[in-house]
C-alpha positions in Angstrom: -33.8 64.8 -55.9 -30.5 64.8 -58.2 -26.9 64.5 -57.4 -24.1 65.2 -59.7 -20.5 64.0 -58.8 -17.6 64.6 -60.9 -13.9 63.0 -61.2 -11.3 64.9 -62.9 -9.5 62.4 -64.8 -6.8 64.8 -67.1 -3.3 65.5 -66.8 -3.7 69.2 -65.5 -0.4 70.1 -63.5 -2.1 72.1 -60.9 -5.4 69.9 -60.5 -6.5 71.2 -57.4 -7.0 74.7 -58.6 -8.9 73.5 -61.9 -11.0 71.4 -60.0 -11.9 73.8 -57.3 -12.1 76.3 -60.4 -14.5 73.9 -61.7 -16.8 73.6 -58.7 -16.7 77.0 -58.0 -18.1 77.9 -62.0 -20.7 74.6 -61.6 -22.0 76.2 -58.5 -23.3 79.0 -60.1 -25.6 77.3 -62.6 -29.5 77.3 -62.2 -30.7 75.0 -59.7 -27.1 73.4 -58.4 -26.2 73.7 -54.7 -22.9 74.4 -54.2 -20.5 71.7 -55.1 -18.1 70.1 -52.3 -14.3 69.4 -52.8 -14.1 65.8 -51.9 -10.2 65.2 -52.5 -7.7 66.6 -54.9 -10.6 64.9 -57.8 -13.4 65.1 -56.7 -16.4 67.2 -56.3 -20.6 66.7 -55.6 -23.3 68.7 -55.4 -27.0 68.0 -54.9 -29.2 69.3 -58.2 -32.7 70.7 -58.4 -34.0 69.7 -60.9 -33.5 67.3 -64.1 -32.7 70.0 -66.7 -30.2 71.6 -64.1 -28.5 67.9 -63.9 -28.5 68.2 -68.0 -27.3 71.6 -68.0 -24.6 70.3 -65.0 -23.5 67.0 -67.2 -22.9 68.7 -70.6 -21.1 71.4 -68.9 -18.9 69.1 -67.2 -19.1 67.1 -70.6 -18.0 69.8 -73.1 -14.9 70.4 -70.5 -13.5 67.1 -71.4 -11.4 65.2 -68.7 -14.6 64.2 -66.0 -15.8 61.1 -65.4 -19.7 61.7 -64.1 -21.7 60.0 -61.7 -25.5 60.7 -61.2 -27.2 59.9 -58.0 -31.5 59.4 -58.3 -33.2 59.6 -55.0 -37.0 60.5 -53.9 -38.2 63.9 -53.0 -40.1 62.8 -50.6 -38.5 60.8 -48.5 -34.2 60.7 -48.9 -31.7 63.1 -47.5 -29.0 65.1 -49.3 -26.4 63.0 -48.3 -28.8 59.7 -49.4 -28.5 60.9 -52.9 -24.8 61.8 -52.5 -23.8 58.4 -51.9 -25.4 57.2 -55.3 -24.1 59.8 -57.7 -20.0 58.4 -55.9 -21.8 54.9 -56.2 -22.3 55.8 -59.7 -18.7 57.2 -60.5 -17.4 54.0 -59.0 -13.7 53.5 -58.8 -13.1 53.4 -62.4 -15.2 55.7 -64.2 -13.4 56.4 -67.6 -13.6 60.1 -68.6 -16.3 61.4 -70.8 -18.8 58.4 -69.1 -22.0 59.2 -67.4 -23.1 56.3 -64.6 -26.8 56.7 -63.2 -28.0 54.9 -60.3 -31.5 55.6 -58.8 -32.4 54.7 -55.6 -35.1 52.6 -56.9 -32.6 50.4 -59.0 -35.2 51.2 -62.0 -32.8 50.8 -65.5 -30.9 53.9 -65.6 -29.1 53.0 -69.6 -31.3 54.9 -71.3 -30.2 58.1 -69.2 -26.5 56.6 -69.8 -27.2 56.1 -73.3 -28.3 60.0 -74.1 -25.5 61.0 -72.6 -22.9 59.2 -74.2 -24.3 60.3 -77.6 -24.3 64.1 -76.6 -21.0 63.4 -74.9 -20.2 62.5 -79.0 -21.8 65.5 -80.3 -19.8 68.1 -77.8 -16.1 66.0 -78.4 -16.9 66.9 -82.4 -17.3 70.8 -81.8 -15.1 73.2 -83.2 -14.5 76.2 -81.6 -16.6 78.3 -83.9 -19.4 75.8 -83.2 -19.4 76.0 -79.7 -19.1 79.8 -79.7 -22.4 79.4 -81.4 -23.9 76.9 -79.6 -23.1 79.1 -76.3 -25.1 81.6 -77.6 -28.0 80.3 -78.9 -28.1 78.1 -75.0 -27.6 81.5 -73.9 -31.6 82.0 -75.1 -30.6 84.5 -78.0 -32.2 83.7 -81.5 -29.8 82.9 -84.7 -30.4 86.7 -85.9 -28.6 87.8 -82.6 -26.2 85.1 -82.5 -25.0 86.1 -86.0 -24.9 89.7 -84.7 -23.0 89.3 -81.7 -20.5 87.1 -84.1 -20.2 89.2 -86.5 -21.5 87.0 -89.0 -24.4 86.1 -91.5 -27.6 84.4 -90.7 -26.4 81.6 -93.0 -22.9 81.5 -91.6 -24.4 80.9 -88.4 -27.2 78.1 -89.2 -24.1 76.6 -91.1 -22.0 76.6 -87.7 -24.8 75.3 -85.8 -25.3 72.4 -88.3 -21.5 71.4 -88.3 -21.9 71.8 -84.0 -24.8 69.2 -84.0 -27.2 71.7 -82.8 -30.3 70.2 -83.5 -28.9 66.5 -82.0 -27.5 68.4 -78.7 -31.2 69.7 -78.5 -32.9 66.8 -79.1 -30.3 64.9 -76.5 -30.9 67.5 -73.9 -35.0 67.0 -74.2 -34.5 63.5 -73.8 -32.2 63.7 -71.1 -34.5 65.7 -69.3 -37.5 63.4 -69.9 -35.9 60.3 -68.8 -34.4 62.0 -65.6 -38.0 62.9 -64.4 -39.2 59.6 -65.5 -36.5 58.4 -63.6 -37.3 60.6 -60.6 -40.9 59.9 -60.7 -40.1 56.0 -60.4 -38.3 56.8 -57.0 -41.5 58.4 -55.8 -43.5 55.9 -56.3 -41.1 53.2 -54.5 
């Protein structure tokens, strides 16, 4: 069981609607639960699945402005609100944006989950606009043919956007992010 809590750390005038704007859109990805207002800041939801905490964290990444904490607990045997408390232990007090903390509840080594992160927290900071039009679409499951077409523009235009987004890295990241958040998981089962 997963838990993703975010702190929005920009300079937004009217923070409390962004942020409630924010948890509102989060809420409606694949396999989050709805995502709590905790404060003017702060917001937590508990998370299927490890590729819906991926999906979650490079959302909330490619926004800019969060700091992210992820709570790891087992499915077996830890409630909601368990798993809630590590992903705000995570965040900590001073959680700088663009930062991913992990802590599991079987206080296994968590850096190489905090590690992928900040390297596709990298890649998604570099993006142009053009690239992450692109990148949208092909996460979006359409193929580079279709991309192109729904851009407007030629297969080779669009494999050239998706080279200068980091396409293949963000993939790679997210597969690895994945992996290590089940291996992580797995761990607090067998605790």
């Amino acid at each position: 069981m997963f838990a993703v809590h975010a702190r929005y750390r920009g300079r937004e005038r009217r923070r409390a609607d962004l942020v409630r704007r924010s948890a509102e859109a989060l809420s409606t990805l694949d396999g989050v639960g709805r995502f709590e207002l905790l404060g003017v800041e702060d917001i937590c939801a508990v998370v299927d699945s490890a590729e819906a905490v991926t999906d979650t964290t490079m959302a909330l990444l490619s926004a800019g402005d969060w700091a992210i904490g992820i709570g790891i607990a087992s499915n077996s045997g830890a409630e909601p609100d368990e798993v809630r408390k590590l992903a705000t232990a995570a965040i900590g007090r001073r959680c700088r944006t663009g930062v991913v903390r992990v802590r599991s509840q079987s206080g296994g080594d968590t850096s190489g989950i905090t590690a992928v992160f900040a390297l596709l927290a990298h890649v998604l900071a570099k993006r142009t606009t053009e690239g992450r039009e692109a990148t949208q679409l092909m996460r979006g499951g359409m193929s580079q043919n279709e991309a192109a077409a729904e851009l407007g523009i030629s297969k080779q235009a669009m494999s050239q956007r998706l080279a200068a987004a980091g396409w293949t890295a963000e993939t790679a990241g997210w597969k690895l992010a994945v992996g290590l958040l089940r291996r992580a998981e797995d761990a607090t089962e067998r605790d």
